[in-house]
VODO-125763 format. One record per residue (C-alpha): residue in three letters; y, x, z negated. Coordinates in pm, 1 decimal. Example, Ala and Ser with C-alpha at 12.3 -4.5 7.8 and 13.67 -1.06 7.14 Angstrom:
REM residues 2
atom res->Ala | y->-450.0 | x->1230.0 | z->-780.0;
atom res->Ser | y->-106.0 | x->1367.0 | z->-714.0;
***
This chain:
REM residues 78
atom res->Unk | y->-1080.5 | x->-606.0 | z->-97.3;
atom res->Unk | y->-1113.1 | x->-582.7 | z->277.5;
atom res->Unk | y->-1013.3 | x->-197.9 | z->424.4;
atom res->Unk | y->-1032.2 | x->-39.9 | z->779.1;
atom res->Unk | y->-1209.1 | x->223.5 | z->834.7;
atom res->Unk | y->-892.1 | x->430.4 | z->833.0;
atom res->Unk | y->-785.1 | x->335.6 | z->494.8;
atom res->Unk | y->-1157.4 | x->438.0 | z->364.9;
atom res->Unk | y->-1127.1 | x->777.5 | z->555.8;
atom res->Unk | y->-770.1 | x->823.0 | z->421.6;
atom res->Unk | y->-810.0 | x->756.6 | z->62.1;
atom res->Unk | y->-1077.2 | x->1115.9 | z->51.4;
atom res->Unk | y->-755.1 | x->1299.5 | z->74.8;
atom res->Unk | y->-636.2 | x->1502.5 | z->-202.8;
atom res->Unk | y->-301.0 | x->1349.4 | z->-274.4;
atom res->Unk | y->-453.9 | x->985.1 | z->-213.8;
atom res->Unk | y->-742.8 | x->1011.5 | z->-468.0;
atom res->Unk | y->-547.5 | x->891.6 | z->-799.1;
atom res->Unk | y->-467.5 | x->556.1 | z->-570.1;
atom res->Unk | y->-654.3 | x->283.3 | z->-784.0;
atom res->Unk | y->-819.1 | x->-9.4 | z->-624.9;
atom res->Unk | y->-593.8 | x->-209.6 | z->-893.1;
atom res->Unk | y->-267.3 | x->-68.2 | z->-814.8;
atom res->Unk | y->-308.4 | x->-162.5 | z->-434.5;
atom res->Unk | y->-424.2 | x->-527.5 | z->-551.4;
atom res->Unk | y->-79.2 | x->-503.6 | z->-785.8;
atom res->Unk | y->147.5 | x->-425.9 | z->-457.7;
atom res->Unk | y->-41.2 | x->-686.8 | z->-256.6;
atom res->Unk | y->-14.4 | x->-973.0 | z->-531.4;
atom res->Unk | y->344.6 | x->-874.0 | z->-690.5;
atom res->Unk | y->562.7 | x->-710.7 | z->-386.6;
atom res->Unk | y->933.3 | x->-628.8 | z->-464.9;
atom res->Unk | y->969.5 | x->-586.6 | z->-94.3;
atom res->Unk | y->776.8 | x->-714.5 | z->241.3;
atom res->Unk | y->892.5 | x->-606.8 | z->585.7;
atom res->Unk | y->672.7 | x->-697.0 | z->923.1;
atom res->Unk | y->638.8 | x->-425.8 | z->1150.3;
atom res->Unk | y->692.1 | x->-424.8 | z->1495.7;
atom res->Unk | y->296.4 | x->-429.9 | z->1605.6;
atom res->Unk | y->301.0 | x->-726.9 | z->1328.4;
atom res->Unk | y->144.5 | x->-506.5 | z->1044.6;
atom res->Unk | y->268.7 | x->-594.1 | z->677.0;
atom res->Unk | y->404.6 | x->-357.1 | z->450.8;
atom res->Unk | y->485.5 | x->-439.7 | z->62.6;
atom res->Unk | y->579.8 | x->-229.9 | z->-142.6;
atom res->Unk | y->598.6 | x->-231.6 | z->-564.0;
atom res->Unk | y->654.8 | x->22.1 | z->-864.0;
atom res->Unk | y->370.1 | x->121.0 | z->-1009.3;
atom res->Unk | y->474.5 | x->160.0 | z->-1425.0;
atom res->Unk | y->190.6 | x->394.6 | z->-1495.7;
atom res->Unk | y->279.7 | x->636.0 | z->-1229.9;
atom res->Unk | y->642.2 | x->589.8 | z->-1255.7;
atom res->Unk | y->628.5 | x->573.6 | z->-816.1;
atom res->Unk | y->648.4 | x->293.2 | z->-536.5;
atom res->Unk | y->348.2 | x->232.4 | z->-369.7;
atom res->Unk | y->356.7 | x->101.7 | z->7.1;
atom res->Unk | y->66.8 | x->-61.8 | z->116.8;
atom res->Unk | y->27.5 | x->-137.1 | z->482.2;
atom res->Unk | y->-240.6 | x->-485.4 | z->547.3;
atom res->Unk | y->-350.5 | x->-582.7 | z->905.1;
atom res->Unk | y->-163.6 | x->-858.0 | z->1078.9;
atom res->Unk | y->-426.5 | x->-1129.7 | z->889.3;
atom res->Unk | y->-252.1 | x->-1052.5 | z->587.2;
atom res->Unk | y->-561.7 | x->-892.5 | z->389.4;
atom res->Unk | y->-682.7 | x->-624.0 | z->512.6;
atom res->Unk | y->-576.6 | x->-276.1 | z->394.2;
atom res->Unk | y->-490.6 | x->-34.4 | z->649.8;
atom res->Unk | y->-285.1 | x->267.0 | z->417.7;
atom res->Unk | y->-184.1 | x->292.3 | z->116.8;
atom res->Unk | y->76.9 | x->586.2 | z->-18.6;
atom res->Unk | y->306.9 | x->662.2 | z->-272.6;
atom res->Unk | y->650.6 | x->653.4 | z->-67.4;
atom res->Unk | y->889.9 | x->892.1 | z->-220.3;
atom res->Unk | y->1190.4 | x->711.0 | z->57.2;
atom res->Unk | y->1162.0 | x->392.3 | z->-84.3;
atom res->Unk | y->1466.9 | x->303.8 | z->-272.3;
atom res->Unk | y->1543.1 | x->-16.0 | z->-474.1;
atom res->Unk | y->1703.1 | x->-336.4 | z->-376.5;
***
């Protein structure tokens, strides 16, 4: 899995730690919802069962690369 140097720095924090390498692979693979942001990054999002939470993961504009990746408590359903 290809990460920024951000995401690597990020994932150190406290509240990021429990993120697993699968779960992001999960939201990237299996999205329930993809929106393009304005400076063309991706964002997907998808529940993740075993921690009963949506997880938003943000990829570069190539489609790949992970920039963040966060539990989003705002995220509602379709």
């Amino acid at each position: 899995m290809k990460t920024t140097q951000y995401f690597q720095y990020m994932r150190k924090r406290k509240d990021r730690a429990s993120i697993k390498e699968e779960w992001v692979r999960f939201v990237i693979d299996h999205p329930q919802k993809t929106e393009i942001q304005s400076d063309g990054r991706i964002r997907k999002w998808a529940k993740i069962q075993e921690a009963d939470k949506y997880l938003r993961v943000i990829l570069l504009e190539d489609g790949e690369t992970v920039h963040n990746a966060f539990f989003d408590r705002s995220f509602k359903e379709d």
